[in-house]
C-alpha positions as CSV (number, residue, x, y, z in Angstrom):
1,X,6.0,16.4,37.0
2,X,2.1,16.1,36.2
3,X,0.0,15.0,39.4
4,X,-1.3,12.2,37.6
5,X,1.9,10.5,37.0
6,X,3.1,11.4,40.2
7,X,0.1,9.0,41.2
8,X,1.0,6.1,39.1
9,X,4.2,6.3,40.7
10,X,3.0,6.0,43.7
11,X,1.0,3.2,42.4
12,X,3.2,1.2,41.0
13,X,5.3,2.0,44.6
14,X,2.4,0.5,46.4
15,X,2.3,-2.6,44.2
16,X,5.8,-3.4,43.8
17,X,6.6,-3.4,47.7
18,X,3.6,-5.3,48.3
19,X,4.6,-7.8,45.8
20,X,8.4,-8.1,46.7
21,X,7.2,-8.7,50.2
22,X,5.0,-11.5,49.3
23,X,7.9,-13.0,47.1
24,X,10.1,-12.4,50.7
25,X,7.8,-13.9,53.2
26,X,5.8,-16.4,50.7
27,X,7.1,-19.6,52.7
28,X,5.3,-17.5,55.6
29,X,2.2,-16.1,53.9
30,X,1.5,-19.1,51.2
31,X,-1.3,-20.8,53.4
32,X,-1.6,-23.9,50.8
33,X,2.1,-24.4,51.1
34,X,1.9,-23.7,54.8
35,X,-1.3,-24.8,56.0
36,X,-1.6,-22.4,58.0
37,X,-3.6,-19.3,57.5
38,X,-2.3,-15.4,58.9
39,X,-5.7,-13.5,59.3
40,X,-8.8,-15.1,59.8
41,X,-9.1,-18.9,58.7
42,X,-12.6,-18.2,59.3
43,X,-13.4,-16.2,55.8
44,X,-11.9,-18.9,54.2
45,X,-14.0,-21.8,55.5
46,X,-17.2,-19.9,54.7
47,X,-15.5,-19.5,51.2
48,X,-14.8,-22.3,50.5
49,X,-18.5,-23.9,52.1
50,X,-19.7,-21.8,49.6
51,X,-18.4,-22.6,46.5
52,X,-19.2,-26.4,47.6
53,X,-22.7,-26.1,48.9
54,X,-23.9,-22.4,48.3
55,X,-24.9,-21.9,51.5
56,X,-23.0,-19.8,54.0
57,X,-22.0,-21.3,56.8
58,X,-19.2,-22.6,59.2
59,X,-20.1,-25.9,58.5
60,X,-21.1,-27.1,54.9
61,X,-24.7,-26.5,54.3
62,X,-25.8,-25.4,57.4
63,X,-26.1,-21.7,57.4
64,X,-25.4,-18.9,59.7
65,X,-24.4,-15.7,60.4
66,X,-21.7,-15.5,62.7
67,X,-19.2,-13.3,60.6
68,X,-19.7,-10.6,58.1
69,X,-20.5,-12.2,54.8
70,X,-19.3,-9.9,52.4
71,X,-15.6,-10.3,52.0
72,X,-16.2,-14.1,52.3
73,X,-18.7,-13.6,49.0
74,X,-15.9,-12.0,47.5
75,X,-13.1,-14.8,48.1
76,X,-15.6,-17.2,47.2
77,X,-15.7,-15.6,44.2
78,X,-12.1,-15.4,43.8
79,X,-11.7,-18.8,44.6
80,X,-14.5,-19.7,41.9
81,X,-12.7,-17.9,39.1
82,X,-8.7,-18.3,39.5
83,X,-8.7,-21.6,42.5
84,X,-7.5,-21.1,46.2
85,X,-4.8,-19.9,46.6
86,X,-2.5,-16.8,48.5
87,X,-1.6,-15.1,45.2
88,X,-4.8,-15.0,44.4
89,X,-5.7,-13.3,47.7
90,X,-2.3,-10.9,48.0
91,X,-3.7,-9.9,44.6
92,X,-6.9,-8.5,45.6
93,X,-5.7,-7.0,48.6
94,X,-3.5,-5.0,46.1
95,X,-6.0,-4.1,44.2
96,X,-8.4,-2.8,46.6
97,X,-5.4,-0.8,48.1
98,X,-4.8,1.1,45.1
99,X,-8.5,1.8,45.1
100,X,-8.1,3.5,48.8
101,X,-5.0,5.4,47.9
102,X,-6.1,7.6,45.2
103,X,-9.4,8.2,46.5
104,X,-7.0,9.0,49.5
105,X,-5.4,11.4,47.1
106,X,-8.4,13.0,45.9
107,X,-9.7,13.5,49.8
108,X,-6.8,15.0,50.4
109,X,-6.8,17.8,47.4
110,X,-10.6,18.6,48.1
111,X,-9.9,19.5,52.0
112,X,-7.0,20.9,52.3
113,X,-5.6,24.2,50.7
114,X,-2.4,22.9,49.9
115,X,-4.6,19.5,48.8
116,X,-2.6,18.1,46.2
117,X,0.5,18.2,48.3
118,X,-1.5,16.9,51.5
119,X,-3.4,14.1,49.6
120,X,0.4,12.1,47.7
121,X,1.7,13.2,51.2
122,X,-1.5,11.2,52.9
123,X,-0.9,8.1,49.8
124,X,2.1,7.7,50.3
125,X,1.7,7.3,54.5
126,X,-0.9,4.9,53.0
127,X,1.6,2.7,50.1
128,X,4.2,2.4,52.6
129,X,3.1,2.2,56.3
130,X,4.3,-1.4,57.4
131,X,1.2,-2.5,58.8
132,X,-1.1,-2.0,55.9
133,X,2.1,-3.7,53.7
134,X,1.2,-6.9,56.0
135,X,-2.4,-7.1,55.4
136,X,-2.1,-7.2,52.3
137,X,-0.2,-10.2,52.3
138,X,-3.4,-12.2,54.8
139,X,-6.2,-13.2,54.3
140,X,-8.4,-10.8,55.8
141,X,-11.3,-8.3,55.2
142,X,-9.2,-5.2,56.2
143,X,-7.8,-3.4,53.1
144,X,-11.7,-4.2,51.2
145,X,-13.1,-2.5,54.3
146,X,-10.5,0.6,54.3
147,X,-11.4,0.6,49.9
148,X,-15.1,0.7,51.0
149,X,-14.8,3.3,54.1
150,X,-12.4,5.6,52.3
151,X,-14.7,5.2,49.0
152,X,-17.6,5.9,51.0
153,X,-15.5,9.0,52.5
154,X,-14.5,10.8,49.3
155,X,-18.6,10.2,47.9
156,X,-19.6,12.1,51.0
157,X,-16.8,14.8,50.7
158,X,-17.8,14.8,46.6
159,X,-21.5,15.1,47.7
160,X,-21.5,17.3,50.0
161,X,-19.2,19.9,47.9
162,X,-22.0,19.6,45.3
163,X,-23.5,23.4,44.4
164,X,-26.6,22.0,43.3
165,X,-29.1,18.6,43.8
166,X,-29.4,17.8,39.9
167,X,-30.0,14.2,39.1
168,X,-26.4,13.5,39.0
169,X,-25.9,14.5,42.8
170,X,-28.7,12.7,43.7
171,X,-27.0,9.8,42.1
172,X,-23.9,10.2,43.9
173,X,-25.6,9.8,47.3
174,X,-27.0,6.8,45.9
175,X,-24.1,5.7,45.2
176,X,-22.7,6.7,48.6
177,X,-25.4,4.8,50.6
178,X,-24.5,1.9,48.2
179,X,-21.1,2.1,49.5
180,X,-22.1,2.7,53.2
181,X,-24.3,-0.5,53.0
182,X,-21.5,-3.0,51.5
183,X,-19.0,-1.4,54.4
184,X,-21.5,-2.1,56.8
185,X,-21.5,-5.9,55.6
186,X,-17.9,-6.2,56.0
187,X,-17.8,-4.6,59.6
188,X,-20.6,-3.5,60.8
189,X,-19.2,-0.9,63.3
190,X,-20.8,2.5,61.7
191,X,-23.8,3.0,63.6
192,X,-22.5,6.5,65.3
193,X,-22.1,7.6,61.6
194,X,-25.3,7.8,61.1
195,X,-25.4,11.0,63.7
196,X,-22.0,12.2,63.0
197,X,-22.3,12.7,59.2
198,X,-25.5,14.8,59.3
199,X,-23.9,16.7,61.9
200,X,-20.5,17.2,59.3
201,X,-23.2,18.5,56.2
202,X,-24.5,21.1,58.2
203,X,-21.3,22.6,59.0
204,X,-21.8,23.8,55.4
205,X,-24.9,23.0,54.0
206,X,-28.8,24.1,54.9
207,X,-31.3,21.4,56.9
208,X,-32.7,21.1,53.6
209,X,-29.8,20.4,51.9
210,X,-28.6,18.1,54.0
211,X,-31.8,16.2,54.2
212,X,-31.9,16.2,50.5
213,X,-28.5,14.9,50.0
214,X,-28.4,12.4,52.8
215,X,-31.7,10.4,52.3
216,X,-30.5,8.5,48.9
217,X,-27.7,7.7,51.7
218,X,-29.6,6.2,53.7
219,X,-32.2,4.7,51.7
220,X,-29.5,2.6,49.3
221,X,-27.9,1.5,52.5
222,X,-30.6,0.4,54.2
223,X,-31.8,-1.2,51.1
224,X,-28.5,-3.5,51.0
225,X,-28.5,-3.9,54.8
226,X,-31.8,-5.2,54.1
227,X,-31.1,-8.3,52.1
228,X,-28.7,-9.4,54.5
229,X,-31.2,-9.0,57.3
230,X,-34.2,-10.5,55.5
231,X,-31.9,-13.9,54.6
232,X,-31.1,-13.8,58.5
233,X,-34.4,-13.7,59.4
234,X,-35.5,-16.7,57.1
235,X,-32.5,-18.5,59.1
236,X,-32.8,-17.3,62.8
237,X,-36.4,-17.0,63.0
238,X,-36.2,-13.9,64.2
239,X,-34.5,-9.9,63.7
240,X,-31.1,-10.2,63.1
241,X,-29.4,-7.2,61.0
242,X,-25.8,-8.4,60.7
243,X,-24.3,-11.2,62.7
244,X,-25.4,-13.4,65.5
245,X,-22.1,-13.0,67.6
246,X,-22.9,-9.5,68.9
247,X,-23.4,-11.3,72.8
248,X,-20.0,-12.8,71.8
249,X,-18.4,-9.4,71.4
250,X,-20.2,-8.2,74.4
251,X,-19.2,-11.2,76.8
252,X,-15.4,-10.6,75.7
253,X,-15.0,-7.2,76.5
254,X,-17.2,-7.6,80.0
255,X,-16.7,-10.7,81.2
256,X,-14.1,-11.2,84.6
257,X,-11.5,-12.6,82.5
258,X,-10.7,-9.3,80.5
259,X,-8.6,-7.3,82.7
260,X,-6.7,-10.1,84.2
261,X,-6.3,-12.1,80.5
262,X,-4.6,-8.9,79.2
263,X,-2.5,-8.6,82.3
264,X,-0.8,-12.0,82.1
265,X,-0.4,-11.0,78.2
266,X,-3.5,-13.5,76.4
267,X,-6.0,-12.4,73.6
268,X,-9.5,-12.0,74.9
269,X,-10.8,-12.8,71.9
270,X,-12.5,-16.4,71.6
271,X,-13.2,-16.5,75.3
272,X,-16.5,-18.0,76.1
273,X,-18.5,-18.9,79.2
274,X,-17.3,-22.1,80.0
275,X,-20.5,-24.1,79.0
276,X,-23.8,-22.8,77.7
277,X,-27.3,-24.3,78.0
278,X,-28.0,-23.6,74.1
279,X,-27.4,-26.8,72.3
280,X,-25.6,-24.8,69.2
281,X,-23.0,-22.6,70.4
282,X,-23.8,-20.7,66.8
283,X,-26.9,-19.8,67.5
284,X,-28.7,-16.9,68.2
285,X,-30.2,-18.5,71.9
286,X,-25.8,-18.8,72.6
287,X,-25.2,-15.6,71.4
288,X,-28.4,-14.0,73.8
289,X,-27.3,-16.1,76.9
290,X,-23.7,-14.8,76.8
291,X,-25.3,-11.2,77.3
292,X,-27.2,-13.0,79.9
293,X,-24.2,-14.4,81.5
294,X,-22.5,-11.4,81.9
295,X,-24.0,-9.6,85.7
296,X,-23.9,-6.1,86.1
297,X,-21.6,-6.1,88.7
298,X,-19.0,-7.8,85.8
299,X,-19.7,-4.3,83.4
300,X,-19.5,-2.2,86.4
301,X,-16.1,-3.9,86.9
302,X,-14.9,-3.8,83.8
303,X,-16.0,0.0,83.5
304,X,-13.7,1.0,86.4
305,X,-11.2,-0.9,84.8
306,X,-11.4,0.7,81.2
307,X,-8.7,2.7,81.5
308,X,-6.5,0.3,82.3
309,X,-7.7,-2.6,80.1
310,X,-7.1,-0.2,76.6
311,X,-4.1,0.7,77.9
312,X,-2.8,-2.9,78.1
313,X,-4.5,-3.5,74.8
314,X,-3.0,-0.9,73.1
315,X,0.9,-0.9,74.8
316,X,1.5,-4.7,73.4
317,X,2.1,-6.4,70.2
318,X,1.0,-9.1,68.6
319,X,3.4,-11.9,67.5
320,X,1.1,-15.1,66.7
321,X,-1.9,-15.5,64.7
322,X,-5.2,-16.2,66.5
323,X,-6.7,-15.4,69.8
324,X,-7.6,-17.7,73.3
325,X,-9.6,-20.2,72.3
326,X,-12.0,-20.8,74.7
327,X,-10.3,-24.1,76.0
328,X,-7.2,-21.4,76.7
329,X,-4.8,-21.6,74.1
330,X,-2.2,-19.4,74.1
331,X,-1.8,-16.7,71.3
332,X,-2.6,-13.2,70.0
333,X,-4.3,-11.9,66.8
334,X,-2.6,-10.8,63.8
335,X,-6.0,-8.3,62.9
336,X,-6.3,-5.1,64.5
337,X,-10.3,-4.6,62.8
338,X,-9.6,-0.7,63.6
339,X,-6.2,-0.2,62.0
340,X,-6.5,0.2,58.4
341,X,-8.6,2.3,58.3
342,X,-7.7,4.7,61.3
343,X,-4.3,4.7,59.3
344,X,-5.7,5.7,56.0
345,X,-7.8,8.7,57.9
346,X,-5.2,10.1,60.5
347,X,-2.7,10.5,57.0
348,X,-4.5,13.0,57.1
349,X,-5.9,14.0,60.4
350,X,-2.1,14.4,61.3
351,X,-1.0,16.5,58.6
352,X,-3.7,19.2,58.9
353,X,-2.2,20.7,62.3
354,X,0.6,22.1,60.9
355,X,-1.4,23.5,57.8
356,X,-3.3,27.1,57.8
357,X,-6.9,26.1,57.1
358,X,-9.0,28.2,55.6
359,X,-11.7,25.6,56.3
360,X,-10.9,25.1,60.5
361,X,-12.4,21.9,61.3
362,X,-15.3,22.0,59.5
363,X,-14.2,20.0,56.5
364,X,-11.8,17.5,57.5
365,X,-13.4,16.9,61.4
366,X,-15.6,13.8,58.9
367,X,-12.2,11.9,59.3
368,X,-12.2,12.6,63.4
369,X,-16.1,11.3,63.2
370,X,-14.9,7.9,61.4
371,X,-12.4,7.4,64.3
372,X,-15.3,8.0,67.2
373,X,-17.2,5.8,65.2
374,X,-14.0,2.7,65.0
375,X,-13.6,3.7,68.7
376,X,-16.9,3.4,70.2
377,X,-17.9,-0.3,69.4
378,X,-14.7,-1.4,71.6
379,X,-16.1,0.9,74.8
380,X,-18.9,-1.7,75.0
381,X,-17.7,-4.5,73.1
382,X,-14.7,-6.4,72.5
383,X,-11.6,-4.4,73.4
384,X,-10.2,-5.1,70.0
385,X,-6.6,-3.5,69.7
386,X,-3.4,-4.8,69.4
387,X,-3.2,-7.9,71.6
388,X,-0.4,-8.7,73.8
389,X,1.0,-12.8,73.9
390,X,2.6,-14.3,76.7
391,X,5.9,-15.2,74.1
392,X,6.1,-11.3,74.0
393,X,6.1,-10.9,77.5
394,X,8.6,-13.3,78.5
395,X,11.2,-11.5,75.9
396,X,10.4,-8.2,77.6
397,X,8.5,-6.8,74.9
């Protein structure tokens, strides 16, 4: 059978299970019949502020920056054109799916010797594996951030497998850094990268090359990266390059309450000190003061208990929807911000051991750099795995 219809089978694989599962679990997943919203409610507030005020905020007309804005821009969008609505939203998630899964493909035939095999092997991991069935089916900025990352992947493999730096090469990094910018405002957790993937080019390509090939890279991104900081600025008064929550993020993973939170089974996520002296718990004052509020004997804590504390966030599962608000609500998070895309890359990380590579790690260690990169944020930051809930825990699981 041809490669390219074994692709469009594998396609219309990915679509039709994604599809029946929606049909299966719509009185689940439907959150206008339901109410109530599996993912992040959040990206749909600042949707649908948008739409009604054009500003983008968590309240209407009062703008912010406390979440990535891209994939809300892009449900706003959604919303504009076809109404609100879960079919609406299963159906770009789809979409964007089959947008990772052949680029998947195509990573896989250009880095491996046996690459065409490797890369439906790597898809199909991808069309099938449960989890990324279920985000699909929320409403959630995971599968456009695993289309981005793996798109910005296969540009960098493409690039750097380039044998000369014509115009049309130069363009590709261009387009790379484009890419690299719009994943960065979706989940801004790629800072290592910009080390790691200089450090991939030279495995097989000169300084100069590298240098060459990399600064359209870095130039479109920071570019796009740019007009998102330059609007926060105008807002906040002040530098700001992607979201005013990072004291959030740093207060939940190193604040007292992690390690024993996760041990009685609770989501650490939400947590908050339990009153601030800013007057706007959104603003960038809040956000500087939780960094504030968290003493260095509280990090030295929590860094003794690391070990522990990703082992209890990793050895759980996650039944409900949302985290502990910071009155202490019970729950656990549907989202693991890591998992679709660590998925997408250790399809093939996990199929190269058994393979006789010609290349060694050279070529495919780039996927082992985009999994330092998901990793390191959570060693400072929010420990954001798979929570456990207290329901799981009282059935043993």
């Amino acid at each position: 059978m041809p490669v390219r219809k074994k692709i469009l089978l594998l396609l219309a694989l990915a679509v039709l299970i994604r599809i029946l599962a929606f049909i299966v679990f719509r009185s689940t997943f439907d959150f206008v019949l339901t109410g109530q919203i599996h993912g992040s409610h959040a990206y749909d507030t600042y949707a649908v502020n948008l739409l009604q005020t054009g500003v983008f905020g968590a309240l209407p007309g009062i703008p912010d920056a406390s979440i990535p804005p891209l994939y809300a821009y892009i449900l706003a969008g959604v919303y504009g054109l076809f109404g609100r609505g879960a079919p609406q939203v299963v159906l770009l998630n789809v979409i964007v799916d089959l947008v990772s899964i052949v680029l998947l493909v195509d990573i896989g035939r250009r880095l491996f010797p046996d690459g065409q095999a490797v890369g439906l092997v790597a898809g199909l991991a991808a069309a099938l594996y449960p989890y990324l069935i279920f985000q699909s089916l929320t409403l959630i900025d995971s599968p456009l951030f695993a289309a981005l990352l793996t798109a910005f992947i296969w540009a960098m493999v493409v690039l750097r497998q380039r044998q000369d730096n014509s115009a049309s090469t130069l363009a590709l990094a261009g387009f790379g850094g484009l890419l690299l910018g719009l994943a960065t405002l979706t989940r801004p957790v790629l800072a290592a990268f910009v080390v790691l993937l200089p450090l991939w080019f030279l495995f097989r390509r000169t300084p100069r090359e590298t240098a060459v090939r990399l600064a359209p890279v870095a130039l479109l991104a920071i570019v796009v990266i740019g007009v998102w900081t330059a609007r926060n600025a105008r807002v906040y008064e002040r530098f700001m390059p992607m979201t005013a929550t990072a004291g959030s993020n740093f207060w939940q993973g190193n604040s007292p309450l992690v390690v024993p939170l996760l041990r009685a089974g609770y989501d650490v996520q939400w947590t908050s000190p339990e009153s601030l002296e800013a007057s706007d718990p959104r603003s960038a004052e809040a956000d500087e003061e939780r960094v504030r509020r968290v003493g260095v004997g509280d990090a030295q804590q929590r860094l003794g208990h690391a070990h522990e504390r990703h082992a209890l966030a990793r050895g759980k599962s996650v039944v409900a929807q949302e985290g502990l608000g910071a009155e202490g609500s019970r729950g656990g998070r549907a989202d693991e911000p890591g998992e679709a895309r660590r998925i997408a890359l250790n399809a093939l990380s996990t199929l190269r051991g058994g393979l006789e590579r010609a290349q060694a790690p050279h070529d495919v260690g780039l996927g082992d750099a985009m999994i330092l990169c998901d990793c390191g944020p959570h060693g400072f930051g929010l420990p954001c795995e798979r929570y456990p809930c207290p329901e799981a825990n009282e059935r043993g699981n």
